[in-house]
C-alpha positions, 0 to 999 in steps of 0.5 A: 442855669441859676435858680433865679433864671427863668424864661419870661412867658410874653403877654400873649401867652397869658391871653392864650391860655397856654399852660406856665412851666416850672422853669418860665415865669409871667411878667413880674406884676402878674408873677407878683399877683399870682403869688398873693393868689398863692397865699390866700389859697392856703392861709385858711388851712394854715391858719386853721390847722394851727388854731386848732392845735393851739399854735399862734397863726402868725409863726405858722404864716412864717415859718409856711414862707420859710419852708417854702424857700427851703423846699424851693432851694434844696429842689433845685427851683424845678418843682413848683409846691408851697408847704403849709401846716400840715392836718395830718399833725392835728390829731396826734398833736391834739392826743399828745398835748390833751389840748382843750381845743381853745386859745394857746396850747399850754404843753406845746413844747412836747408837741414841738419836739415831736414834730422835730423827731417826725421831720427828722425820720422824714428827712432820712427817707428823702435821703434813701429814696435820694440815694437809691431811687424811687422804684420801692415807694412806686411798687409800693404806691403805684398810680392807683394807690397816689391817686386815691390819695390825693384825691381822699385829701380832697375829700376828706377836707371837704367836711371842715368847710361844709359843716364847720364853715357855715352856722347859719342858712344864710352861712350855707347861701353864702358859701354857695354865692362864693363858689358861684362867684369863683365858677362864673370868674373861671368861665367867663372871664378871660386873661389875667382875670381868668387866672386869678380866678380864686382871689377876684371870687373871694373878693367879689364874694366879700363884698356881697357878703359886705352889702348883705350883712353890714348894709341890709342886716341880713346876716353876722356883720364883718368885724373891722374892729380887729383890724384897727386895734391890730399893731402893723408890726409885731414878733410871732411867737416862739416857743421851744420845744420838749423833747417826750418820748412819749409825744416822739412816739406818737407823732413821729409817724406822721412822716409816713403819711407826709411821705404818701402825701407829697409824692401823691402831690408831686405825681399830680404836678407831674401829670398836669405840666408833663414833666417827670419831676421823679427826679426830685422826690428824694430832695422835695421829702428831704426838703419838706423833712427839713422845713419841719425840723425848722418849723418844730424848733421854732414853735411852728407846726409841721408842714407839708406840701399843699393840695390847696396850691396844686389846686390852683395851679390845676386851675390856672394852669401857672406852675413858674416856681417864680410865683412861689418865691414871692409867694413866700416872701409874702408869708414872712412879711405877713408873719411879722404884720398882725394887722394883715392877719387880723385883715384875713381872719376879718373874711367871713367864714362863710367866704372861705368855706366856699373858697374851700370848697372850690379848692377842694374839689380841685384837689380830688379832681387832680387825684382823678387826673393822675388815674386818666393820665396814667391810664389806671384800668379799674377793669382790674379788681386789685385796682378797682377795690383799692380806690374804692375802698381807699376814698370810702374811708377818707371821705368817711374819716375811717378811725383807728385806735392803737393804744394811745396813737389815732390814726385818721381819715387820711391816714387810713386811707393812705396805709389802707391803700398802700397795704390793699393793693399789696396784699391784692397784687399778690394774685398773680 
């Protein structure tokens, strides 16, 4: 079957409810407004993880659709993912740079030639794990360990829009507003509504926020002045990289991370569509590896497959990789146009953090789902300790130094796991 064949899902289906494979596709409008869905729900992660590494947003929105075209081709179109920036990439970009935390990073070039180096060992596991199967990563990651992952991403995230997203009280009602709003589209409405249930909340959201601030001066007003000066039309901005084998040596096992990551992701797509996309783990690290390698020789940051679009898959229940081609395309019409992006960084924060939040939730709901799907018996204390501790230290963003080299909340808890149900297993 071509990689551009899908089986249409009729109207009815959508009015039904009933869950999209990877391999059916919506009608094309909706396949067209699913995949803007698609955009907004990483664009705030994408576009944060660059800023705070000093990288231009509007190369990370491009090279996020150019990766994601390379991840839908090298799979085979059977695995429905976006890639986005990765956040695993922030504290050792930050660490290798001595980045200041605001405007253009001006040693980018050594961070891009690690995330080179990075993508590049990340390409050689998908090659083996292509080659000689899966069965050493599951001994190493059962469920237990890729469930506690993927929801610690969840929960780890959590803290960025909570406490970085709201300023003020009326910021913290806002965000409450928007999830509300998103909560109530989700249960009471029905059809495409339903299905788009992130974007009508964000802009139902907006436009409260709107009338509050700009109409009854109750808060920041929206700024509309961005917008206007923006050109339409305008080059991202490409940086070549450094090769540094210090700044090599220091980001280049976040691939290791990325690993437990994507195949957390895919185990939780598996579980909500029932297909068993194990298969593909070898081309989706592969993929993912490669995407990187491209994305770091351009001046983009590393990228990985998004919990944010897994969290709305989980809601909508749509997994037609369909929806990511256009999702895709979109990114590199929008990675060409600074006004759509001054358009986007016009929503109030407050608006994305409550979106955030959401989608979030969503996430470390679907690393839940992989522990009741696969029947994980936490009467088991290898098991029970093993997620205990795994999400106790994401969520708190447990920290470790060694020399130079930081190792994070995600990170932590990844190893964390992996070696905590090993030394447990050895019990028997």
């Amino acid at each position: 079957m071509s990689l551009f064949t899908w089986h249409e899902k009729p109207a009815s289906a959508l009015a039904g409810g009933g869950v999209i494979g990877p391999d059916e596709r919506l009608p094309w409008p909706q396949t067209a407004a699913m995949g803007v869905q698609h955009v907004i729900a990483m664009f705030g992660a994408t576009v944060l993880a660059p800023i705070l590494m000093g990288f231009d947003p509007n190369l990370a929105i491009f090279m996020s659709g150019v990766g994601t075209l390379i991840f839908y081709f090298v799979t085979g179109g059977k695995v429905p993912s976006y890639l986005g920036s990765s956040f695993a990439f922030i504290g050792v970009v930050i660490a290798a740079t001595a980045y200041a935390g605001k405007g253009p990073n001006p040693n980018i070039g050594v961070a891009l030639g690690g995330i080179i180096a990075c993508g590049l060992l990340y390409t050689l596991i998908g090659a083996i794990v292509q080659a000689v199967g899966t069965r050493w990563i599951e001994r190493l990651m059962p469920p237990v360990v890729t469930g506690a992952v993927v929801a610690v991403i969840g929960l780890n995230l959590a803290n960025v829009p909570v406490k970085n997203m709201a300023a003020s009280n009326f910021d913290s009602w806002m965000q409450l507003v928007t999830f509300i709003c998103v909560a109530l589209v989700a249960v009471f409405t029905r059809g495409m509504v339903q299905r788009l249930l992130i974007l009508v909340g964000l802009l139902i959201a907006t436009l409260v926020y709107l009338l509050l601030t700009n109409g009854l001066g109750l808060g920041k007003p929206m700024d509309f002045s961005g917008i206007a000066a923006a050109p339409w039309i305008g080059w991202p901005k490409f940086t070549a990289p450094v090769f540094d084998a210090g700044a090599i040596l220091l980001i280049a096992p976040v691939a290791l991370i990325l690993v437990a990551e994507n195949l957390g992701h895919i185990k939780a797509v598996s579980a909500m569509t029932g297909k068993n996309l194990d298969p593909y783990i070898g081309r989706a690290f592969g993929a993912d590896g490669l995407a990187t390698m491209l994305s770091g020789a351009a001046g983009g940051t590393g990228v990985t497959t998004y919990a944010e679009n897994i969290g709305v898959m989980a809601a909508t229940r749509i997994y037609s990789t369909a929806v990511f081609i256009v999702a895709a395309g979109v990114a590199l019409v929008l990675g060409f146009s600074p006004k759509f992006g001054a358009l986007i960084q016009a929503i109030p924060l407050p608006v994305m953090g409550g979106v955030s939040i959401v989608v979030f939730g969503l996430i470390t709901i679907a690393g839940a789902k992989i522990w009741v799907d696969n029947k994980v018996d936490f009467t088991d204390p290898a098991n029970l300790l093993t997620a205990a501790i795994t999400l106790v230290l994401g969520t708190g963003d447990f920290t470790l130094k060694f020399g130079s080299f930081t190792l994070g909340g995600i990170g932590t808890a990844t190893f964390g796991a992996v070696l905590l149900h090993a030394l447990l297993r050895r019990r028997t």
